[in-house]
Residue, then its C-alpha position, 0 to 999 in steps of 0.5 A: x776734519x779734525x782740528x789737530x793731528x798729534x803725530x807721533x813716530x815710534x821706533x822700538x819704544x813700546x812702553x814710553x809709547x804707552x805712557x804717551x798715549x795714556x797722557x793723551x787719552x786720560x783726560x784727552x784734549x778738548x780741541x777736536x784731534x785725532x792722534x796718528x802713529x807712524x812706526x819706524x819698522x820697529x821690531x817690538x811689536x808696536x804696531x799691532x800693540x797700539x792697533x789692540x790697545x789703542x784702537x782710536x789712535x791710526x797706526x801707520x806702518x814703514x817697512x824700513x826705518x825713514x827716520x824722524x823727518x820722511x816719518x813725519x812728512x809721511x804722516x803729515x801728507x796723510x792727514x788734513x788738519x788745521x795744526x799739527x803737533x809734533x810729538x816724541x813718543x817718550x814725552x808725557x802730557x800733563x791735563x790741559x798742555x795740549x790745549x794750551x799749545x793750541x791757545x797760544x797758537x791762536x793768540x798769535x796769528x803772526x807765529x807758525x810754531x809754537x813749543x812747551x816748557x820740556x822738563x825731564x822726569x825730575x821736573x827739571x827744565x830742558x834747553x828746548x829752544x835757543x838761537x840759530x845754531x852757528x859754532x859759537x852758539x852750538x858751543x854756548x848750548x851744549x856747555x849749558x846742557x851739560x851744567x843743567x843736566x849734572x845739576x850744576x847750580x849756576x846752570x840749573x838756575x840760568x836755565x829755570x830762569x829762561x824757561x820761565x819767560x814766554x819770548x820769540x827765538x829761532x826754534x823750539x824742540x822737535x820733542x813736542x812741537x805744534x806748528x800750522x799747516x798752511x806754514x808748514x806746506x809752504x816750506x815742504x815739512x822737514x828736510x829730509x837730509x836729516x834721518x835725526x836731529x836738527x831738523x827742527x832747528x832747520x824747519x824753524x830756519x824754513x819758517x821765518x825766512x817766510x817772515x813767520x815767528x818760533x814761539x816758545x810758551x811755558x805756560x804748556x810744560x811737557x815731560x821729556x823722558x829722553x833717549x829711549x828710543x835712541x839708548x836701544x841702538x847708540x851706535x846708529x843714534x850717534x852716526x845718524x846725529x853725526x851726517x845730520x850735523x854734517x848735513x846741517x852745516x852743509x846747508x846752513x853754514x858751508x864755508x865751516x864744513x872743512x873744520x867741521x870735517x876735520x874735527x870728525x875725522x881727529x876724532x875717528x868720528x867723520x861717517x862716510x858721506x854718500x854721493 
């Protein structure tokens, strides 16, 4: 049994897929792992690219696209490993990132999760952890977001300061996410209410009401490419983020979702809710 199962979902996204795997063969990891695809009924040819390509790596195949969490649990119940990293296919790992993930997670057996310092393909840092997302703090991080990423100086500076410090929050991105087994069958992996987006937010919530901590480690950087995947079909990408939130704050913050609803709606942009 491996150590570590690196798990990797994949929808249309072949080329960064590429770039990713390279990362983690060249050099590969020390810890003893296996790395496991799990492809969204991608109609590029993946599976069988990675399967020629790649023959190390296992490649699981849906036949519909499950979304990012029934994906991963999918994955999750067919390996056995001691962690599990959480990988997006558009992220590079630099020699070592892995390893030092896996350190980090050793040093500290109090913490289940444990996330990489995210910077984009400009060496620029990403707002890759924070608190627990509630109205105010989702208004705090998206007008952060949208400094760092116009290269607004006194956003850009706020952020490289924040990720420069190891410290416990409330999550870590799902980009790149390494969290224990054990912890994460406690709680019954992701949510599967969320097809994408904030279900590493919710898992992290799952994981320290067990009294467990959310480590972010810069001491591991990660480049994100991000939004390949999600630039091939913007218009589901953006009504899959939309019934997340929704399901999000149904979960988490039930007494805001009339004005959350109501703000979708003004904007024509309130999806159809199944019952």
């Amino acid at each position: 049994m491996s150590r570590l199962t690196i798990l990797i979902v994949s929808y249309n996204s072949r080329t960064d897929l590429e770039r990713s795997l390279q990362s983690l063969t060249r050099p590969a990891p020390a810890v003893d792992h296996e790395v496991v695809v799990i492809d969204n009924a991608s109609t590029d040819g993946t599976p069988a690219y990675v399967r020629e390509r790649w023959p190390l790596v296992r490649v699981m195949v849906s036949e519909v696209n499950l979304g990012f969490a029934r994906a991963n649990n999918l994955g999750l119940a067919s390996t056995r490993s001691e962690f599990v990293l959480f990988l997006n296919p558009d992220t590079i790992m630099p020699p070592g990132a892995v390893d030092r993930l896996v350190s980090a997670l050793d040093a500290r057996p109090d913490v289940a999760v444990v996330g990489p310092r995210i910077v984009d393909g400009r060496n620029r840092p990403e707002v890759s952890f924070g608190a627990m997302i509630t109205p105010w703090v989702e208004l705090r991080q998206k007008l952060l977001v949208w400094g760092n990423d116009r290269g607004l100086r006194p956003f850009t500076s706020l952020v490289d300061r924040m990720t420069r410090q190891a410290r416990e929050v409330d999550w870590v991105s799902g980009a790149c996410l390494l969290v224990r087994r054990g912890d994460l069958v406690k709680v019954g992996g992701f949510d599967e209410r969320f097809f994408m987006y904030a279900e590493d937010v919710d898992l992290c919530a799952s994981l320290r009401r067990l009294g467990r901590g959310v480590l972010f480690s810069p001491e591991s950087k990660v480049v994100h490419l991000r939004g390949r995947s999600a630039a091939s079909a913007p218009e589901a990408t953006q009504e899959a983020y939309r019934r997340s939130h929704l399901a999000f704050y149904e979960k988490h913050h039930p007494g805001w979702m009339p004005v959350l609803k109501a703000y979708l709606k003004i904007r024509g942009q309130l999806p159809d809710i199944p019952r």
